[in-house]
N, C-alpha and C positions, 0 to 999 in steps of 0.2 A: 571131587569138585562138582558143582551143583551150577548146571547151566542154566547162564541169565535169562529170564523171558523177558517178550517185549513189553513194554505199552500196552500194546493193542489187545496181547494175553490177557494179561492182569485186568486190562476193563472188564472183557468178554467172559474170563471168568467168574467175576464178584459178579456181573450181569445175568449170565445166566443159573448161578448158585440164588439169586434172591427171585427171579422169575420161576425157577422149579420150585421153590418154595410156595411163591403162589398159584401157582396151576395146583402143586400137589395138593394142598388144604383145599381149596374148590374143589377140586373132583372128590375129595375122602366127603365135604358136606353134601353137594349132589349124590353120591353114592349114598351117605345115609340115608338124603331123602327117600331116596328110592326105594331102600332096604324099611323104612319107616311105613309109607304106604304098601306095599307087600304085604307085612305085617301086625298093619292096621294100629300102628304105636307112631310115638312121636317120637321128633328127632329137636334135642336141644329144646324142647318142649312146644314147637310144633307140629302142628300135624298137616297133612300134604292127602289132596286128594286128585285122581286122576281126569285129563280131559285130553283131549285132542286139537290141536294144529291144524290151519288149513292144509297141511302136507301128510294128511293123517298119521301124522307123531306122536305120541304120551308127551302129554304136558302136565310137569307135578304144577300144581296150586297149591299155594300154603292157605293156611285157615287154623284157626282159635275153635276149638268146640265148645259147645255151648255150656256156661256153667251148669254144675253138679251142686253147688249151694246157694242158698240167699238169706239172707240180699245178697247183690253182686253190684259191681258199681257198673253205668253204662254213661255214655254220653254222645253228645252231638256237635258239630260246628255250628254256630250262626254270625250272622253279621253283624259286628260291632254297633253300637249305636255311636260310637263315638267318632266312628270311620267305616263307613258301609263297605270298604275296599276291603279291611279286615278282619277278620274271623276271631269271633271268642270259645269258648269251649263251655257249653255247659252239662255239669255233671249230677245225675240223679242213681238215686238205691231202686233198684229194682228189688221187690219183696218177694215174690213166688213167681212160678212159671207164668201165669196169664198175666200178672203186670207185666210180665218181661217181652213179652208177644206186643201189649196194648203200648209200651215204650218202641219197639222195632219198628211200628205202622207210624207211629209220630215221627221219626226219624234217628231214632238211640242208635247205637252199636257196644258191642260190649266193650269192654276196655279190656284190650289184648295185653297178654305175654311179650317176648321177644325181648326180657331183661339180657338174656345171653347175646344176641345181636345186638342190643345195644351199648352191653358193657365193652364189648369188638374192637365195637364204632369207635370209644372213646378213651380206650391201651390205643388203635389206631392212630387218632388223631395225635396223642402226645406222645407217641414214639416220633411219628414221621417229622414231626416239629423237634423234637430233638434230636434226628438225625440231622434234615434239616441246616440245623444250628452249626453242628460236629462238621459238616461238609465243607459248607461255607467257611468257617473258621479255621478249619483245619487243626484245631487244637488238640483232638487224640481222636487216630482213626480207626483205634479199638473199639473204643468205648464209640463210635460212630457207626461200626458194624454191629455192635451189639443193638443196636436202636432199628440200624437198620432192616436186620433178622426179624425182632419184633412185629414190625410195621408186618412185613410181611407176611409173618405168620398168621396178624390179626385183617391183614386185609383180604385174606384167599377165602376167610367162611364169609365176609361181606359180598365179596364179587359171587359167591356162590347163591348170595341171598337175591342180590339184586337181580342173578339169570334166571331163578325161578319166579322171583315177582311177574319179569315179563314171560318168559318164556326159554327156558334151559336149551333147545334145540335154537334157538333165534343168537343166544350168547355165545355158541359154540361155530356159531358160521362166522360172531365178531373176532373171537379171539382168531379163526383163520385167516380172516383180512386184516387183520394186525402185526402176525406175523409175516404178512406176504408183503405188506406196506415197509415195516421194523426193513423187510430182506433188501426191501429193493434202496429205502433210504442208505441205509447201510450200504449198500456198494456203490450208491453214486457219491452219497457222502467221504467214504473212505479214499476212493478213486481219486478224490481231489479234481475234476473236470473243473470246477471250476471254483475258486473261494468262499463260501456260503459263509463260513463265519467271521472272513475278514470285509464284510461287504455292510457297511455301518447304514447303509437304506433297509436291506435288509432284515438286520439286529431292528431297528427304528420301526419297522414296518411291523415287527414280529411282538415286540413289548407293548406296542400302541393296542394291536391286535388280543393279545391277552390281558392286556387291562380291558379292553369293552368285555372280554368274555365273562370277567372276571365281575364287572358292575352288571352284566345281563344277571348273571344269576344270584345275585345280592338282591335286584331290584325283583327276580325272580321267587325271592322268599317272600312278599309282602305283596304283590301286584301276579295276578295270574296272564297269564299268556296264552293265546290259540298253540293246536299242535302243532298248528306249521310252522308256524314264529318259531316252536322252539327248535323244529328239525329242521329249520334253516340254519339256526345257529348252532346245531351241533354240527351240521355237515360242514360248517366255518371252521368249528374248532378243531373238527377232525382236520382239515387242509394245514390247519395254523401248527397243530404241534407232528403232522406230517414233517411240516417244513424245520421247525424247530430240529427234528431226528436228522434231518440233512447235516442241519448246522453244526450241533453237536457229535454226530461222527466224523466230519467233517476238523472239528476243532480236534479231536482225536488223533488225528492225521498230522494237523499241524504241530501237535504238541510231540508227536514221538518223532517228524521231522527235525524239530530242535534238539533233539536229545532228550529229552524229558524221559525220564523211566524209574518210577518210584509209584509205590502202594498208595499213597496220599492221593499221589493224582489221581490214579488209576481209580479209587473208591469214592470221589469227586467225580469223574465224567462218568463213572455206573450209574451213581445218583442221580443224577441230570438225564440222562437216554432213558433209565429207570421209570423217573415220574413222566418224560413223553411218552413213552409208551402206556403207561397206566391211563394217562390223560388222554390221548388216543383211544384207548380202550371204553372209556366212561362217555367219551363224545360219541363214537359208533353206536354203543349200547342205547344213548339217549333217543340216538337216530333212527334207530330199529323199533323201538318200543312204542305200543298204541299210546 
């Protein structure tokens, strides 16, 4: 006879089965980078070269080396004529080495690589959207894990991308305040002190709150922002889906208080604490980064 787990199990399980999934994949691409610079090869066909941290740390830098043929194609940003606010792309051939120097002084860059992080990016984006979907719906919570596995698998060499963009050592002190935030939400939330997710100012306060985060960085694709501007707003977002992690463990609580104890749910509230914590994770990182 096969003893019933709880609620809280079943979360905490699918929770941290799809979280060891994305630490794992990050640390396997960090670790190749590493292994790539060492060995002066690329990784996923970049290539990574060495600097230091004001903590004197290795800091890998990723980098495109410089083409081996020509022409090669390069290009640059400039300002719309049609909208000085935004930027068009203009594209030229560079024909041999000295054009390609006499394009870099004008302001060229080469047109980089990164098909493999960007194809990531975009299995990422349409798993998580049909996880997503399966969640909410709750129509089959197989075929919802199977989405959700995905995601995850394609989000761990993204997360890996974006801590060396900024700095690998700077990502690694975020995911430690992530986890120490995830711990402590988690036990005020669970503890039930007080009702965060029956508390409709709250929920109001919380959705108001992610929809501005949500037009900040819409209006943030077309209109540039000072750094502070943004690290003000990340330090917001980081408190906003802090709070959210209350809520939702919190609702965790109330739900295994009714009796509730089923896989459906349980893969529904992973989902949910899931992307607060991700989203937590991507607000810190924004917050750290020059």
């Amino acid at each position: 006879m096969l003893l019933e787990t709880s609620l809280f199990f079943k979360t905490i399980f699918i929770l941290c089965g799809q979280l060891s999934i994305v630490l794992g994949t990050c640390f396997y691409c960090i670790r190749g980078a590493k292994k790539a610079y060492e060995n002066n090869t690329s990784f996923v066909g970049i290539h990574f070269r060495a600097s230091m941290n004001m903590n004197k740390q290795l800091d890998l830098v990723p980098y495109y080396p410089a083409p081996n043929h020509y022409p090669c194609e390069m290009f640059k940003q400039v300002p719309s004529k049609d909208n000085p606010a935004k930027s068009d792309t203009v594209t030229v051939m560079a024909m041999d080495k000295d054009h390609r120097i006499k394009l870099i002084k004008d302001g060229y860059i080469d047109k980089q690589g990164g098909d493999t992080v960007y194809a990531a990016f975009v299995l990422w984006a349409i798993s998580l959207f049909l996880c997503t979907f399966f969640a909410s719906t709750g129509i089959s919570t197989q075929t919802g894990m199977i989405f959700f596995t995905i995601s995850s698998l394609t989000f761990g060499p993204l997360l890996a991308f974006i801590m060396l963009e900024m700095d690998e050592n700077d990502g690694f002190n975020a995911l430690k305040i992530v986890f120490l935030v995830t711990l402590i939400a988690g036990l005020i939330g669970y503890s039930d002190i007080y009702s965060f997710s029956e508390s409709s100012f709250l929920i109001g306060f919380l959705l108001i709150s992610l929809l501005g985060l949500i037009v900040f960085e819409f209006i943030r694709i077309f209109k540039g922002f000072s750094r502070s501007a943004i690290r003000i707003k990340a330090i917001f977002g980081a408190f906003i889906f802090s709070v959210f992690l209350l809520v939702d463990f919190n609702l965790l609580r109330k739900k295994s208080d009714f009796g509730i104890n089923d896989w459906d749910t349980a893969f529904n509230l992973a989902f949910q604490i899931y992307l607060d914590i991700i989203n937590l994770l991507l607000e810190i990182l924004d917050a750290m980064s020059n």
